[in-house]
N, C-alpha and C positions, 0 to 999 in steps of 0.2 A: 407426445409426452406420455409417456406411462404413469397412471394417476393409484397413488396411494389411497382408495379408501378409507384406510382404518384410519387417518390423520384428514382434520379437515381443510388443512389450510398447504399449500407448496411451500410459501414465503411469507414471514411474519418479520414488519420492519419496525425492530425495535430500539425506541427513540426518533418516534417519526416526527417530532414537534420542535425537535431540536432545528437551528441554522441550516447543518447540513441534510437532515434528517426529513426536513420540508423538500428539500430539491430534489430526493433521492425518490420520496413517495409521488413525486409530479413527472421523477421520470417512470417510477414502475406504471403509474397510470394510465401514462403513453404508451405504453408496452401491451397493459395486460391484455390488451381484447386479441390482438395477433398471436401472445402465447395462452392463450386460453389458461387464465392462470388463474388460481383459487390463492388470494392472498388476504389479507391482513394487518392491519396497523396496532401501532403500541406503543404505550409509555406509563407516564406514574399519575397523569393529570388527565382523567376524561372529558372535562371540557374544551380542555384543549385540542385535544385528540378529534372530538366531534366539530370545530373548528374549521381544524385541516382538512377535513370530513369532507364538509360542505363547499371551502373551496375548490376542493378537486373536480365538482361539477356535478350534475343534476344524472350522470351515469354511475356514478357511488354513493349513492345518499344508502345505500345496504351494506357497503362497503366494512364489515365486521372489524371493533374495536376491542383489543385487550387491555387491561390492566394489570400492570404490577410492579416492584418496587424490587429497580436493582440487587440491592443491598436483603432482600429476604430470598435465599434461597428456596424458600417453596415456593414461590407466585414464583422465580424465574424455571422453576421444573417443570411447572404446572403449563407458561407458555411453549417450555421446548418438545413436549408431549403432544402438544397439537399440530406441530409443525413438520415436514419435511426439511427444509433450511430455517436459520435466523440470519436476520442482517442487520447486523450493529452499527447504527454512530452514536452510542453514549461511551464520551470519555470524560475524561482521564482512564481510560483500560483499567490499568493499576488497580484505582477506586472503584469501580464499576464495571467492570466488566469479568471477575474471576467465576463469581457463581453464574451466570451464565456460560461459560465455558462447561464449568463443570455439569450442568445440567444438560446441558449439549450433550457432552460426551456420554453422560449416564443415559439419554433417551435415544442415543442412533439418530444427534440431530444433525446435519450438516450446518456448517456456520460460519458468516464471512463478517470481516470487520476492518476500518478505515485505522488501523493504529499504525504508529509510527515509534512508539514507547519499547526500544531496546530492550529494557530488565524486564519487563511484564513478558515482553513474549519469550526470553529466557526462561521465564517461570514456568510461565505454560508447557512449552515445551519439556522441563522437568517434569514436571506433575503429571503431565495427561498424554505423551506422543505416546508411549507405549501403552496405552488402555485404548487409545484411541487408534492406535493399527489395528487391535485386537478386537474391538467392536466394529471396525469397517467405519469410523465418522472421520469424513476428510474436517478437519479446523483449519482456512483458511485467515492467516491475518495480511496485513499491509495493500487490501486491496483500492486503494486508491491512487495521490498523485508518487505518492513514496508508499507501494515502493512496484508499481504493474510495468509503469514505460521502463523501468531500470530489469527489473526481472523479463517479462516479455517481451522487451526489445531485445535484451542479450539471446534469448532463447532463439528468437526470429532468425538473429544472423545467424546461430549456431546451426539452424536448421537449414537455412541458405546455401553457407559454406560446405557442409555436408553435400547439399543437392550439386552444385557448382563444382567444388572441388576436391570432392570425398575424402574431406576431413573435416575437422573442426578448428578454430583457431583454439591457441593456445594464452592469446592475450586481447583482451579488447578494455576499452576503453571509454568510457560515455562523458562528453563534450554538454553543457547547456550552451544553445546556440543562441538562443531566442527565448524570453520568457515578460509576461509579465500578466502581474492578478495578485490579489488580495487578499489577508488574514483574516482569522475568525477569531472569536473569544475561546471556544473550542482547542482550536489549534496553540494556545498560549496555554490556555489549562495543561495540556500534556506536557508541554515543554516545560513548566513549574513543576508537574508531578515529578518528571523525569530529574530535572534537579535538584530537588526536594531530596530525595530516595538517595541521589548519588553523596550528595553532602552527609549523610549518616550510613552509609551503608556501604565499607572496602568493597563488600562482592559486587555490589553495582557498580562502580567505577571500576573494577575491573573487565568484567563485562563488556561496557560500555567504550573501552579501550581495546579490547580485544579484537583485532579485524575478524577470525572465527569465531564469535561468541555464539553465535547462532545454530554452526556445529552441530552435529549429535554428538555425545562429550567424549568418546573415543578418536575423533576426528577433527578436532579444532586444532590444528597447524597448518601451516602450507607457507607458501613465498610472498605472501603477499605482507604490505606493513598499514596500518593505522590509517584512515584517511585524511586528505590533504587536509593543511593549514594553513601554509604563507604561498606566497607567490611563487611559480614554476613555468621554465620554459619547457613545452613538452617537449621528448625527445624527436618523435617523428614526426609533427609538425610544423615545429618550430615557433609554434603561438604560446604568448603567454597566457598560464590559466589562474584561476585564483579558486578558495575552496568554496565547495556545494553543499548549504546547510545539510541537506538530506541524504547526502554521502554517507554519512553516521549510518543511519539503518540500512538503505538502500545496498552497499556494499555486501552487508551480512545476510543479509536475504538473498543477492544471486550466487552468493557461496553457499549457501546452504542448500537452496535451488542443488547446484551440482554434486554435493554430498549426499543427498537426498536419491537420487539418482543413481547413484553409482559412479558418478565421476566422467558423464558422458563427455564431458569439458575436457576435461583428463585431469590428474592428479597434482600436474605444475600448471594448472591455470591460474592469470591473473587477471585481478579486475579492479578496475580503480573509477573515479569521478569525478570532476572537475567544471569550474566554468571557463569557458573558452572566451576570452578578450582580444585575439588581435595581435597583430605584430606590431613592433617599432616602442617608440618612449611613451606614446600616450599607452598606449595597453599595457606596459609594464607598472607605469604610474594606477589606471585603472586596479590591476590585480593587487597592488601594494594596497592602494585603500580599501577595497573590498579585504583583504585579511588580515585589517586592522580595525577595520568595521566591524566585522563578524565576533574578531576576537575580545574586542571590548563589550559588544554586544551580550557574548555569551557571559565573560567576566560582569558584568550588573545583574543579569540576570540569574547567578552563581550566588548572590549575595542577597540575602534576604529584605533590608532597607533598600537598595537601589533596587531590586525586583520588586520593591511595594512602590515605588515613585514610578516607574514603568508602567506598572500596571492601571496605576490609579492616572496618570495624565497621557499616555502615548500609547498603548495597548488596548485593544476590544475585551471588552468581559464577556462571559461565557452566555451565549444565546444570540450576540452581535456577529458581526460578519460582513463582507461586501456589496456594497447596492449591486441590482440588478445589469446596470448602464457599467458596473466593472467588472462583471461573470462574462457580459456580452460580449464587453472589448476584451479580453484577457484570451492569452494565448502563451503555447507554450511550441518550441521546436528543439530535439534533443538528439543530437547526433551518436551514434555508436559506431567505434574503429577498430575492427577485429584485424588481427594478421595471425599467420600460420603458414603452413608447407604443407604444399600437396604431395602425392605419392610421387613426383618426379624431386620431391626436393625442393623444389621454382616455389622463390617467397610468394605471397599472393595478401592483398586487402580487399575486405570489403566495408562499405558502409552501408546502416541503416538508420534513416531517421524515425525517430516516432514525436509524432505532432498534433495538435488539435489547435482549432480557432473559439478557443473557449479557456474561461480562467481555468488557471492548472490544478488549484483546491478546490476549487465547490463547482464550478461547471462540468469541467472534466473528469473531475474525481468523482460526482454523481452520479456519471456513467459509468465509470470504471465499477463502483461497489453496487450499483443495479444490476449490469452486466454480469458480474462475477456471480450476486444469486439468482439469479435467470440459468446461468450455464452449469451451477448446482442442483438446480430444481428441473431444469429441461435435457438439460444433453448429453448424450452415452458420452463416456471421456475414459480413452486409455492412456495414461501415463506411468502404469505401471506400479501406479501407489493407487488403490483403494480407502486408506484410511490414515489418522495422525495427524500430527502438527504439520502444515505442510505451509506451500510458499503460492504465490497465484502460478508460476509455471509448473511446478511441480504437481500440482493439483490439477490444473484447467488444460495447460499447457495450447496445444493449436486452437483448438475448441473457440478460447477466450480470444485470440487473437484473430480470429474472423468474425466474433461476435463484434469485436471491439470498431475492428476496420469500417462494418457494416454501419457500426455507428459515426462515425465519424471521426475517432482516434487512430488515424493513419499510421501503418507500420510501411513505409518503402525502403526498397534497395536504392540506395540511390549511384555504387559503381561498386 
């Protein structure tokens, strides 16, 4: 690793006290002594911060502590001037996380962050992609369970199908095969934000409808439509599937991914996401309830008095999260189905699963946003973007996908 001097710290994890913020700094812990790393913790509460300090072990009790307060853009300047990367879990985005963006961008910081909030990375991306190619700062968002297996799995096949059959496919498709793990308070904060914003605001529910919203704004069209909502038998598998909360961002992120790009995908690529149920009456029965569940679910959660019943008797408040005993058991397996034509013409499929035996929000996802500033702060990466709003493939591209493997978030071919 090539060490910056004139900045003392690689990686500064800011909101280290937070739910997820705790697992992320016990995973960099694990890391630091192997990437010989000069890092840093942060947040708005020093006692807290010294805390976590101390539980990390009798090898950090030096472990350097920042302070500052999202919401003043000079303390968040002040942290991104120190650093090399930032790694954010404080959300609601929206709320918290714009003046660090922008200070990012103003100090040539690199910086990664666990959002899933549509209109905010819309935003971002208005205000800052072109300041941020031109200063050379890659701004990675979505680097956790929404949206790296969806983006770096597509990428994986795409790189496959090239080596196997020199092309790429023109369609793939991501299947949830397997899942299960736990919410945070966190994770409901944004989804409030996110509907909050969209209940007063046409642009964001347009947005937020837009299968290209994420685009760069000359380029949001192509064949693809709205992600799923009610029940569907796939075409080419014949399984019924039902819809995937995280479709919503997940979608627009690996379309931007290939915008971003150049269109290595090519120009009529599609991409869509689904849960995969099974054939026969009970899987159709399963898919019917599942986007009748989702769809009521979202309709309460749309509406301010049943989103306050929600939140106050059946949802975690913000700092709560999953016991340890369901990070452990929790696991996620998630199929991608690309097809295309190779240069004889001859249809051809391939699959990739990407998998972990770890819950898919806070265990997995731990890793994925450690990883992702690890392979910021450590490793040469050509993908042909140096700076801007970018996507985790777009930015990290193979790099993160062998960091990732290495960890224990499996990318295979499986035919």
């Amino acid at each position: 690793m090539a060490i910056d001097e004139s900045r003392p710290f690689d990686i500064v994890l800011w909101g280290a006290t937070g739910f997820t913020g705790c697992l992320v700094a016990n995973y960099l812990a694990r890391q630091a002594g192997n990437a010989d790393l000069r890092w840093a913790i942060a947040g708005r509460n020093r006692d807290k911060l010294e805390d976590l300090r101390r539980g990390l072990g009798p090898d950090f009790e030096d472990l350097p502590i920042l302070v500052g307060d999202a919401l003043d853009r000079a303390s968040m300047d002040e942290i991104a001037q120190k650093t090399r990367v930032v790694c954010t879990t404080v959300g609601p985005y929206a709320h918290f996380g714009s003046n660090l963006v922008a200070a990012c961008v103003e100090a040539r910081t690199d910086y990664c962050d666990l959002t899933g909030e549509v209109q905010w990375v819309r935003e971002m991306i208005d205000k800052y992609h072109d300041e941020a190619v031109q200063r050379g700062v890659r701004i990675v968002h979505c680097c956790g369970f929404d949206s790296i297996p969806s983006d770096l799995g597509t990428w994986h096949l795409q790189t496959e199908a090239q080596s196997r059959y020199g092309t790429r496919c023109d369609r793939v498709d991501l299947l949830v095969w397997k899942i299960r793990g736990g919410v945070s308070g966190g994770t409901v904060a944004s989804m409030t934000q996110v509907l909050e914003e969209a209940g007063r605001d046409r642009d964001v529910r347009r947005c937020l409808a837009d299968p290209y919203g994420l685009n760069p704004p000359e380029q949001r069209s192509g064949p693809d439509d709205s992600f799923q909502r009610t029940p569907r038998i796939h075409s080419e598998l014949g399984a019924w599937t039902g819809p995937f909360i995280m479709a919503a961002i997940n979608e627009k992120v690996v379309r931007r991914t290939n915008a971003l790009l150049d269109y290595p995908y090519g120009d009529d690529f599609r991409y869509s996401e689904a849960s995969h149920l099974g054939t026969g009456v009970p899987a159709a029965v399963r898919a019917t309830a599942m986007s009748a569940g989702l769809g009521a679910f979202s309709a309460a959660m749309a509406l301010r008095p049943t989103r306050a019943l929600l939140e106050r008797f059946l949802l975690p408040s913000p700092g709560e999260g999953p016991s340890q005993e369901t990070i452990e058991d929790g696991h996620f397996s998630l199929r991608l189905f690309g097809w295309g034509r190779d240069d004889q013409d001859k249809s051809f499929r391939i699959v990739v699963e990407v998998s972990a035996d770890s819950d898919p929000g806070y265990g997995a996802t731990s890793t994925m946003l450690g990883e992702s500033a690890l392979c910021l702060a450590v490793d040469e990466v050509d993908t042909g973007l140096d700076g801007g709003v970018l996507t985790p493939a777009s930015a990290l591209g193979d790099a993160l996908v062998e960091r990732l493997h290495a960890a224990g978030i499996s990318f295979n071919v499986l035919e």
